[in-house]
N, C-alpha and C positions, 0 to 999 in steps of 0.2 A: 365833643365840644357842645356844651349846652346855646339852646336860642340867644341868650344873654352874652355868651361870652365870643360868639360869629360875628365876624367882620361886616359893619355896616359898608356897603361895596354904592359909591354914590357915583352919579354919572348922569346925562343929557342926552346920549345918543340914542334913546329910543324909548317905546311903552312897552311896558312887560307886560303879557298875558299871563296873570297869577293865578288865574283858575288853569292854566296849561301848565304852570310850574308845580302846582300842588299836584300834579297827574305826576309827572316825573319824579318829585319827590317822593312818593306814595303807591307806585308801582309795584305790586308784588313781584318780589323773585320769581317765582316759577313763569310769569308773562313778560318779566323784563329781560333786556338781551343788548344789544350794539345800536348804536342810536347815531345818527350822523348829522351832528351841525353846520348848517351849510353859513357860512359868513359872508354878507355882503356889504363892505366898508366905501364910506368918503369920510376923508381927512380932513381936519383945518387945516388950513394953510400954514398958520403957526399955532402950534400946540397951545391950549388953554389950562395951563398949573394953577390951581389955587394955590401952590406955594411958589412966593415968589423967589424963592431961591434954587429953582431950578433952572438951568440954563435953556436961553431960547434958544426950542429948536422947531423943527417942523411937526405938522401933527402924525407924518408919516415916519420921521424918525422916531417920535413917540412912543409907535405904535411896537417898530422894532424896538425899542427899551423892554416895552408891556411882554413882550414875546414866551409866551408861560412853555414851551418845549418841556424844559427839565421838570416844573408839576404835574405835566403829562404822563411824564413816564413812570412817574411816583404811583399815579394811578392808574395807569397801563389802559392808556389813550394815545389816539397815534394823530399825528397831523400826514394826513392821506392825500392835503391837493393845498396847493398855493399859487396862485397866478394874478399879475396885471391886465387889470383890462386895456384894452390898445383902440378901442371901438366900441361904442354904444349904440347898437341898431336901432332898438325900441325901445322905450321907458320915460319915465317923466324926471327920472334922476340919472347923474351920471357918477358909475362908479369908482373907485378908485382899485382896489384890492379885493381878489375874495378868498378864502380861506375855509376850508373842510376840516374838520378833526370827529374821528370814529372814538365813540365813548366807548367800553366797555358793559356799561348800561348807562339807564337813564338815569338811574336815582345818583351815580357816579359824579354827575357833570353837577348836579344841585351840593353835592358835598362839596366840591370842587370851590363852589363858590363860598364855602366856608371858611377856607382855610386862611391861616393868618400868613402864608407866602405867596398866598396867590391876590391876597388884599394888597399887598405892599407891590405886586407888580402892576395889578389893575387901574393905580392913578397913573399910568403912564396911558392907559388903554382913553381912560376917560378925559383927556389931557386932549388925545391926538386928535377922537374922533368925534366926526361932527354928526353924522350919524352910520346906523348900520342897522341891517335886517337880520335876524336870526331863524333860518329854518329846519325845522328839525325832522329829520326825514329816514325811512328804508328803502334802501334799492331792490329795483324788482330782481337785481340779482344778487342772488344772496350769498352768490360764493364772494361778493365782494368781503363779507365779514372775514375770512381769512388769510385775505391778500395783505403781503407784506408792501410796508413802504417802498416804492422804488428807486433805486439808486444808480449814481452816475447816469445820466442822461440830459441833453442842452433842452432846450425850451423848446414847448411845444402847445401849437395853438389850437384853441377849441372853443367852438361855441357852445356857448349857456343861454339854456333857454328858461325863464321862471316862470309860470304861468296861475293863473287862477281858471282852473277848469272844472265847468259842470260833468263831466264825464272824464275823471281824469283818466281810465284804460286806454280810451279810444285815441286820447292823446298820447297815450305814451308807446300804443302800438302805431304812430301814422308817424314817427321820424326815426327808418331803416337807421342803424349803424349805431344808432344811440344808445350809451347808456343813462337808464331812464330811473329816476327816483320817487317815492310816494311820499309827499308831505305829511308828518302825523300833528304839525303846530308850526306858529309861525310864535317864538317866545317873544322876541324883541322885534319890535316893527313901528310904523307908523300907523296900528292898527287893522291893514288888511290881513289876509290871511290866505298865504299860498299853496297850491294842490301838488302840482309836480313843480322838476326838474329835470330837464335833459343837457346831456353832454355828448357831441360829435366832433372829433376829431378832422381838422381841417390840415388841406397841407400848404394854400395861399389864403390875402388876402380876398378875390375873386372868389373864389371857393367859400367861403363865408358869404360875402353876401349873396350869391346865389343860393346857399340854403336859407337863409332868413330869408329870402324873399319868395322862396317854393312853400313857404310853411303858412297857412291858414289861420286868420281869427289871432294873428296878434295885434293887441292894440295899449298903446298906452298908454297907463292907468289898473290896466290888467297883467299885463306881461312887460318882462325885460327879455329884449334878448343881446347879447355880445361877446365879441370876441374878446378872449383872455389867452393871454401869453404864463403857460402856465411852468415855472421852473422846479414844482415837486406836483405827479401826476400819478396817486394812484387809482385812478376813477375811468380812464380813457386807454391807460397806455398798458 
């Protein structure tokens, strides 16, 4: 599909880093590979359609309309974590949902946005959400790249940690039990631009806050941290 003929994809929830997109898009093969977006959502309250003949719903019904699964698999993308936040430790926002999906590469997710099935699910995306963070990241472990989805399993709770760190090694080796991720961009944001992320597997509420509150130098403005109740986990479990 030529420039001209790609889905103008319009929307509110965030600023795009287009110098970070032209990297993704322009990636050589030989250095591209699995790329994993990490999605941080809040919802309107009531979904915002510029056409008014859509039915009022919620922004988080919305968002399940938007739900691109079946383009996923067209391009052999997995949705690998989806969970409720139930707790916000730290941050200056509070979220709603967050969502993981493993590209198969990077230049993959910039086509993605081309497509003319995935434009037509997208105003349901841009409807729902009021904003969201996109970060695009590798795990320091890298057998995550051929871990399959997991299946049949009840909810399971986990802290996320987001950080902006000058050293991010140091941080991703000082929280035991973690699986920990390297920020390579932050595409959609409100401009900041995140380093890591961590994921520890909790078994109460208790147990959550005493690790967010063993954990050092978060603040903010800087860092989110929170508990998410996560009902598809392949990142922890």
């Amino acid at each position: 599909m030529s420039e001209e003929q790609a889905p103008k994809l319009k929307h509110k929830y965030g600023k795009i880093d287009f110098d970070y997109a032209a990297f993704l898009a322009t990636c050589p093969p030989e250095q591209d590979g699995p790329i994993y977006m990490v999605n941080l959502m809040k919802y309107h309250e009531v979904a915002q359609y510029e056409n008014s003949d859509q039915p009022q719903v919620s922004g988080r019904e919305a968002d399940d309309k938007y739900n691109p699964a079946s383009i996923l698999n067209k391009i052999g993308a997995d949705i690998v974590f989806v969970a409720d936040v139930v707790k916000d430790h730290i941050g200056d926002e509070d979220w709603d949902r967050i969502a993981i999906v493993r590209y198969a590469t990077r230049k993959s997710f910039i086509e993605m946005q081309q497509r003319k099935d995935f434009a037509e699910k997208h105003e349901h995306k841009a409807a729902g959400m009021m904003r969201t963070t996109l970060v695009c990241c590798r795990p320091v472990d890298e057998s995550l790249d051929s871990r399959g989805r997991p299946e049949g399993f009840g909810l399971r709770n986990v802290v996320m940690i987001v950080r902006q760190a000058s050293d991010r090694e140091k941080v991703l080796s000082s929280l035991p039990n973690s699986v920990g991720m390297r920020a390579e961009g932050t595409i959609i944001g409100d401009g900041r631009k995140f380093d890591t992320i961590q994921f520890a597997h909790v078994a109460s509420e208790a147990e959550a806050d005493a690790l967010v509150a063993s954990i050092n130098d978060l603040a903010a403005g800087e860092s989110y941290a929170m508990t998410v109740s996560a009902s598809i986990d392949g990142i922890t479990a």
